[in-house]
N, C-alpha and C positions, 0 to 999 in steps of 0.2 A: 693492688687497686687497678693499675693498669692493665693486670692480665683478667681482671673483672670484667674491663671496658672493652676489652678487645672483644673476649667473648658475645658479649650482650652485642655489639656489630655485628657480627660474626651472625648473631641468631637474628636479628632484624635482615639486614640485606636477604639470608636465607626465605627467614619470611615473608619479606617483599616480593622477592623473585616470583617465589609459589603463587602469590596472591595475583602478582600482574600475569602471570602465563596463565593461572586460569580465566583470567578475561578473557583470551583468545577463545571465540568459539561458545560464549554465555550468550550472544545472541542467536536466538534461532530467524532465519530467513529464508522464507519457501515464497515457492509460488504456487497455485491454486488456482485451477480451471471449476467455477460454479456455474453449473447449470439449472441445480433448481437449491438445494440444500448441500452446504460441505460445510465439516466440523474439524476444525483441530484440538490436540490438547497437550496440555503442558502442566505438568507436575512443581507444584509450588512446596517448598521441605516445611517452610517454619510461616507459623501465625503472623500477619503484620509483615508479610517480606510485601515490596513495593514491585506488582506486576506495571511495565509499561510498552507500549508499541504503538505501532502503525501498519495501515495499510490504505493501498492507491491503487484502485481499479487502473491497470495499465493499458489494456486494450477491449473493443469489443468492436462488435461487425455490423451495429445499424450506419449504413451505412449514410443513408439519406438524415437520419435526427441529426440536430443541432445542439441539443442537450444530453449529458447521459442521465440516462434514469437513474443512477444510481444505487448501492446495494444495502442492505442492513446485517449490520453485528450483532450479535447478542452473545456474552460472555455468561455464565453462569457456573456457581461456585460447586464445590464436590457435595454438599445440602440440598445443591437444585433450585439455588435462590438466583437471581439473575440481579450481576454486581454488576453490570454496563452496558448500554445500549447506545448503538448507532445507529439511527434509519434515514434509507434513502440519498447517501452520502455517496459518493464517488472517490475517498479518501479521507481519512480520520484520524488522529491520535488519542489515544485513552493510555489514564493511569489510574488505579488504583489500589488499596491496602487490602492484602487475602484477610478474608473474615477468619478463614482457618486453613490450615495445611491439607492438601491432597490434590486430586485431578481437577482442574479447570478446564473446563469445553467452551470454544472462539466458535460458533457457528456462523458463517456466511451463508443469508437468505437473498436470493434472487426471482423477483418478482416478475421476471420477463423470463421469457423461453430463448432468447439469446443470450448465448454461451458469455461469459467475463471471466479475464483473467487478471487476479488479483496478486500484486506483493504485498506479503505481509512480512512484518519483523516484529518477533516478541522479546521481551527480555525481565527475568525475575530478579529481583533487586535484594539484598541481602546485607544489612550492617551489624555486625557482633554486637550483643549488647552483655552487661555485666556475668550473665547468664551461662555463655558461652562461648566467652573471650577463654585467651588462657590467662592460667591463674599467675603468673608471674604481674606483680605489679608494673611493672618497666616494661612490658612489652603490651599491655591493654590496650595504652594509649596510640600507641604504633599502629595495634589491629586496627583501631578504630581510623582513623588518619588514613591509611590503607586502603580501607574498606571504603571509605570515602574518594577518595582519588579513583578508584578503579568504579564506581557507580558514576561518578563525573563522565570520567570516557568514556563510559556505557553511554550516557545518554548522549554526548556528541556522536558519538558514533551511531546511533539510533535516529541522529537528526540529520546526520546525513544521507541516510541509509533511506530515510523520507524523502527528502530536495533530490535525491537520486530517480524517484522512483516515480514524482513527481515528474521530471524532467524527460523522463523517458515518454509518460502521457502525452505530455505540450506536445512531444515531437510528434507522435501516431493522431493528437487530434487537428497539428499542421497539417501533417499528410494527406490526412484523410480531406480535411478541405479544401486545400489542394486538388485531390481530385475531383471533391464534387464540383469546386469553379473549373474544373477542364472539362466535365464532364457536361455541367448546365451551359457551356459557352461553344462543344460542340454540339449540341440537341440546338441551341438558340438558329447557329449556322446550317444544319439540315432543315431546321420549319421553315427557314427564311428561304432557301433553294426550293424546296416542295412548294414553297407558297408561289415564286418565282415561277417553275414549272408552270403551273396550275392557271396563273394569270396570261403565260405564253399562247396556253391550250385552249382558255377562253378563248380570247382574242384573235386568234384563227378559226376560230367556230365561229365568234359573234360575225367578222368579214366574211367567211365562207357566205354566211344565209345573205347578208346585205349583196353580194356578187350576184345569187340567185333571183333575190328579189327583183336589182335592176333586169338582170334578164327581160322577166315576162313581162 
């Protein structure tokens, strides 16, 4: 009995182990320069797995706007049905359930001719169900628990992977204001010297002709 119990350890830790190393690296995170249309894609195995992500336009080059225009998602499934739409957003999260197993296409549409670069983080979500566990009774409940815990840390890690990338925007849309108040405070300081100049210039003109006048 006990060298039963040992075993049955023995195969769970194993299978833990497997299960959390492949966490490492189930999320996908690129970044993506759209300039007018970019598409990515991602291969979903099984019906019903739970696709989830994000994405945060990080930077763009109007330099003068005060808003970003923001971009639109449209996900659509390997049928050509469109299972999620974003418009006009500057940063989003979506999740959904695959209608069916196969390629899914993330298209980024950008409705302006300045260039944005976007982080995106996707991630396919997967819990065994009676189907496709293994058939040992004592170890179903384990997968499923498992399978559980490691889609948990998925999603932490997916949210921070968001507040990341987020955070990196705040900074470049500081910046950037930053320099437009440096930039509108020195234009303010050259109109006001021009204008200065300019009232100098009158006003030895206007006494120049009054000089004249008393002349004659």
């Amino acid at each position: 009995m006990e060298g039963r119990q040992k075993e049955w350890s023995r195969k769970a830790l194993m299978l833990m182990g497997l299960l959390l190393v492949s966490f490492v690296g189930k999320i996908a995170s690129l970044s993506v320069t759209v300039n007018d249309i970019e598409c990515v894609y991602e291969y979903v195995l099984y019906e019903d797995d739970t696709v989830s992500g994000n994405f945060v336009v990080v930077d763009h080059d109007i330099f003068w706007g005060s808003d970003h225009p923001g971009l639109d998602l449209i996900v659509t499934s390997p049928g050509g049905n469109t299972v999620h739409t974003s418009k006009g957003t500057s940063g989003d999260k979506f999740e959904f359930k695959a209608p069916r197993s196969g390629m899914y296409k993330f298209c980024f549409h950008n409705p302006y001719s300045t260039p944005e670069t976007v982080s995106f983080n996707i991630h396919v979500g997967h819990i065994p169900n009676e189907h496709n566990i293994a058939k040992d009774e004592h170890l179903d409940p384990i997968n499923v628990k498992i399978a559980e815990l490691r889609e948990a840390l998925e999603s932490v890690t997916l949210e921070q992977k968001y507040l990341k990338a987020r955070d990196v925007r705040h900074r470049h849309t500081n910046e950037s204001t930053r320099r437009r108040v440096v930039m509108y405070t020195v234009g303010e300081y050259i109109a006001l010297a021009a204008a200065s100049a300019l009232q100098v210039v009158y006003i030895r003109k206007l006494f120049g002709k009054s000089v004249g006048y008393n002349r004659v």
